[in-house]
N, C-alpha and C positions, 0 to 999 in steps of 0.2 A: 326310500326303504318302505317295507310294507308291516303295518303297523296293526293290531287286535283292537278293539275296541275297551279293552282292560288296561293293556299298553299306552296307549293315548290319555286314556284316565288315569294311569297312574305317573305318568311321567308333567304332564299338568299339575298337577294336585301336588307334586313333589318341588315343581318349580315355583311354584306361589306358596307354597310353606316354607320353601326355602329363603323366600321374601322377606317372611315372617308374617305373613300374612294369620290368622287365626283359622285351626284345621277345619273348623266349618264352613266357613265363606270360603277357604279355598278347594275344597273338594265341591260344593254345589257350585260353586262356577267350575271346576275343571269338568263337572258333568256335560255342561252347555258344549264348554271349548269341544271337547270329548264329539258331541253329537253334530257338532257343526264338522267336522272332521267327513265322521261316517255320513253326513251331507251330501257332502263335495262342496263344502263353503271353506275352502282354507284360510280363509280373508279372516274368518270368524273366529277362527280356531288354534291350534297351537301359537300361530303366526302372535297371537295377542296376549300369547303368557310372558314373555321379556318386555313387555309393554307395559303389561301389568305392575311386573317384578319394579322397573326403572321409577314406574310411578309411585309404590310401597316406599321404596327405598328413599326416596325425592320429598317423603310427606305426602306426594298429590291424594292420596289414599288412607283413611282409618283403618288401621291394621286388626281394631276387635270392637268394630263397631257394634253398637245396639240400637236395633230397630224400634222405634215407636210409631202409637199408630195414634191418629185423633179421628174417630168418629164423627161424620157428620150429615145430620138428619136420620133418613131411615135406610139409604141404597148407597152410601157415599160415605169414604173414608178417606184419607190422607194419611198414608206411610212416607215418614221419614228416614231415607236411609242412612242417616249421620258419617255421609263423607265417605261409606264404604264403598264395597264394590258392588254392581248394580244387580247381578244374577242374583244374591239371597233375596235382595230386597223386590225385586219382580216376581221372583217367585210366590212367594208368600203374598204379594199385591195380586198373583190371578189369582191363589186359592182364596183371598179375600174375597173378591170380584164375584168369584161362582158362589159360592154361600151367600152370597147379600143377594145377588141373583134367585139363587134358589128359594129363597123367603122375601123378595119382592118386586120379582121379576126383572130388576135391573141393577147391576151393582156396578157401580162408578168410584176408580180408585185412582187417584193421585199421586204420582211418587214424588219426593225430593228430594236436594240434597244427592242427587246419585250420580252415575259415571258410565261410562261404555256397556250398553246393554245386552251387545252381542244378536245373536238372528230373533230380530222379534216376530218372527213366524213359531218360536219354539213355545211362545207363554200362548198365545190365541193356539195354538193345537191342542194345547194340554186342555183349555178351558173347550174347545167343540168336542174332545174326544169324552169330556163327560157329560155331553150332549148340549152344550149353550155353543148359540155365536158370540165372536168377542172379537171386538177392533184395538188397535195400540197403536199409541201414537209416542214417540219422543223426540226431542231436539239435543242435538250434538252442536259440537263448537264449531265457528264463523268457518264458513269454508265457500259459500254460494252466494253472489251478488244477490241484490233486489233489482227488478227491471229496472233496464236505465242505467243500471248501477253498475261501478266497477270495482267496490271494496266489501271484502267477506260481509254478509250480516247474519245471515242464517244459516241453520248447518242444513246436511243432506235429508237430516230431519224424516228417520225412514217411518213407513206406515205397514201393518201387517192385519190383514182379517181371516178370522175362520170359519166355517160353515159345515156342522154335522151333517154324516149324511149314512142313508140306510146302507152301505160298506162302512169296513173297519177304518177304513182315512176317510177323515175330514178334508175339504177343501182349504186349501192354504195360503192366501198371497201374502207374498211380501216384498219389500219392494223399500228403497232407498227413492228418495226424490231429483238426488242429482243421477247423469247420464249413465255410472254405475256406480256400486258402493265404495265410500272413499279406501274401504280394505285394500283391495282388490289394486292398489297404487301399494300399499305397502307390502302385500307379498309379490310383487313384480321388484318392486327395489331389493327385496332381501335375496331375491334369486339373481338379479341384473338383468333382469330382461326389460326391455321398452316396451311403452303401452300405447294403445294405436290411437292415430287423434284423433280428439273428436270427446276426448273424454276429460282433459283439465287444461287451464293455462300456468303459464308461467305467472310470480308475483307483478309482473308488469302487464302482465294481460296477451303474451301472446300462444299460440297454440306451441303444445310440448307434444314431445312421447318419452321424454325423462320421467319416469316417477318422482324420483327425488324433488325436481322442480316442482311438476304436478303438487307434491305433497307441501309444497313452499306456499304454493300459488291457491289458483280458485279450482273448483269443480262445477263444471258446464251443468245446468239444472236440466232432468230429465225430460225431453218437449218442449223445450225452450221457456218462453214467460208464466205457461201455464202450471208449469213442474214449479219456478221458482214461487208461483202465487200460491201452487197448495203448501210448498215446504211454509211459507208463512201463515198461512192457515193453520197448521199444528204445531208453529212456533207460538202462536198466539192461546191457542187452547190451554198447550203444556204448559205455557210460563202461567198461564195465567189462573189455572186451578190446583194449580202446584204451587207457587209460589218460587218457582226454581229460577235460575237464573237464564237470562235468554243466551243465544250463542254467540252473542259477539263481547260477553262477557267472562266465558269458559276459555282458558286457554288451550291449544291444542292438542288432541291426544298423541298426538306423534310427539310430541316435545316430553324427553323424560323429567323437566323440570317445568315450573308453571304452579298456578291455584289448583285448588281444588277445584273441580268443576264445576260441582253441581248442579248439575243438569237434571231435566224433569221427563216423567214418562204418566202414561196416561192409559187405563186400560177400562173399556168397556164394556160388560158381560152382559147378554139377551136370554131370558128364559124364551127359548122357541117356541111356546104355547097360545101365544096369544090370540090368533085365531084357530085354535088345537093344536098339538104338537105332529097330529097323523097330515092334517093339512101343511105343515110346514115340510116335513120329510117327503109326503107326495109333490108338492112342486117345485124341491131342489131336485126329487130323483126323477120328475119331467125334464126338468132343464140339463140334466146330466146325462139323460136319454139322448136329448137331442146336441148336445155338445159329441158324447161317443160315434152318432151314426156319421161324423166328418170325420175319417180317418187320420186327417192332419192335424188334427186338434189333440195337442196334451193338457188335460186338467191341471189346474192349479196346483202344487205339491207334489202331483204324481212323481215325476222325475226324483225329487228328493226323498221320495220315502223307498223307492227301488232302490236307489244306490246307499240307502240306509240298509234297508236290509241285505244287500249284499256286505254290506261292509262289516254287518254283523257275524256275517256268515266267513268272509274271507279276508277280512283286514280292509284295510285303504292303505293306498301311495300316498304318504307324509314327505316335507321336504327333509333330505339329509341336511341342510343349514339350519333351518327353522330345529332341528331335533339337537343337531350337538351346539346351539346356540345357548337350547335351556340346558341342556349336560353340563355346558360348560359354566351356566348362572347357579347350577344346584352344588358341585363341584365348589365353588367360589363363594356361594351364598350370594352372586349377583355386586361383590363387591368392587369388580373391575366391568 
């Protein structure tokens, strides 16, 4: 069915209160769900509000968590997001990020204690579109050998950067470290469709196109040893200036029951000025010069922010199950 960008936020927002989740954490996350939607990342989006709901309900989740923050030194702070859900608490950690940025040219902020962060391309946009670059890094629960290895240790452990630029969109990557986001298994199982190999094994290690298995199993690291060596690389960072827990510690988010997770996220803000701010916009719109004159080449983001704004304009195609899935959790209060 074809859904408004109001509709998607309100039927979100209706299914994580109906959780019981507290009306502020659920509406700034039904925002995200909302924009990953008008995306085209379903994986990110409504698909994760009965996910949500199962984990509230489960405990996995502080239902009126309060954020604190501990200052440290002069660019660097550590936000605890106490068990909540991770969208307030990243939120508030970029607008931290840009202001510590803004007054000292770097601001470095640590999350923990947190949960499913959803498209971390959406915090690094916010932070380039007020004119800083910013990187995020977070670790999600065991889902990806270590080379050599045959048993989960790291999650897909995604990575997102963003890059002002003299147009109204910033440049945006984002990007999961296994061969695709572990999402992208769960909205294939919720609809029943098979997902093509090459993208998970089975818990024994062999190649599926079951998601359900998949979702059992490993996720292939994106590039083979190299994907698995940087998801450890930002395993190592997040745990470790976070204090979060690593992923083979975090139970899985597919599982409506499990720990809490808390999981860590990591976001880095750059005042662009440092050899002038006219000098940094001149040789990203050099380099973007010459990205455009190859026809084949689409910018980073571009894709997602067209079919953003169309979807502002005319709705998006949401799944009919995914829709009367939360209908039927808000209806129930998710007690069946």
């Amino acid at each position: 069915m074809n859904l408004s960008y109001p509709e998607i936020l309100a039927l979100a927002n209706s299914g994580l209160k109906a959780a019981g989740i507290n009306s502020k954490a659920a509406y700034e996350t039904a925002q995200f769900l909302a924009l990953a939607e008008l995306d085209g990342l379903a994986s990110h989006g409504l698909a994760r509000v009965s996910q949500y709901a199962a984990h509230a309900k489960n405990g996995r989740i502080e239902l009126d968590p309060k954020l604190r923050v501990r200052p440290f030194k002069t660019a660097a702070a550590l936000v605890d997001a106490s068990d909540g859900l991770a969208s307030p608490a990243l939120r508030f950690a970029t607008d931290l990020s840009v202001n510590l940025a803004s007054k000292n040219g770097l601001g470095l902020v640590a999350v923990t204690n947190s949960h499913h962060f959803g498209v971390a391309g959406h915090y690094v946009e916010a932070a380039a579109r007020a004119g800083y670059a910013s990187l995020l890094f977070g670790n999600t629960p065991a889902a990806m050998p270590m080379v050599g290895g045959t048993k989960a240790i790291f999650g897909t452990n995604p990575l997102a950067a963003a890059f002002p630029t003299a147009s109204s969109d910033p440049l945006v990557i984002d990007m999961s470290l296994s061969a695709v986001a572990r999402g992208k298994l769960l909205v294939a199982a919720k609809n029943g469709q098979a997902i093509p190999e090459g993208w998970a094994l089975t818990a024994d290690g062999k190649p599926t196109t079951d998601p359900q298995e998949g979702l059992k199993g490993l996720m292939l690291p994106l590039g083979g040893d190299k994907g698995a060596l940087l998801a450890l690389i930002v395993e190592l960072l997040v745990v470790g200036l976070s204090g979060s827990r690593f992923s083979y510690e975090a139970d899985s988010f597919f599982d409506p029951q499990g720990n809490r997770p808390r999981i860590g996220q990591l976001i880095l803000t750059m005042d662009t000025g440092l050899a002038g701010k006219s000098v940094f916009a001149s040789r990203i719109q050099d380099f973007i010069n010459v990205l455009s004159a190859d026809a084949g080449i689409r910018l980073p983001g571009q894709r997602r922010f067209q079919q953003r704004a169309a979807g502002f304009k005319g709705g998006v195609t949401v799944s009919d199950v995914v829709v009367e899935e939360i209908q039927t959790g808000i209806r129930q209060s998710w007690t069946e």
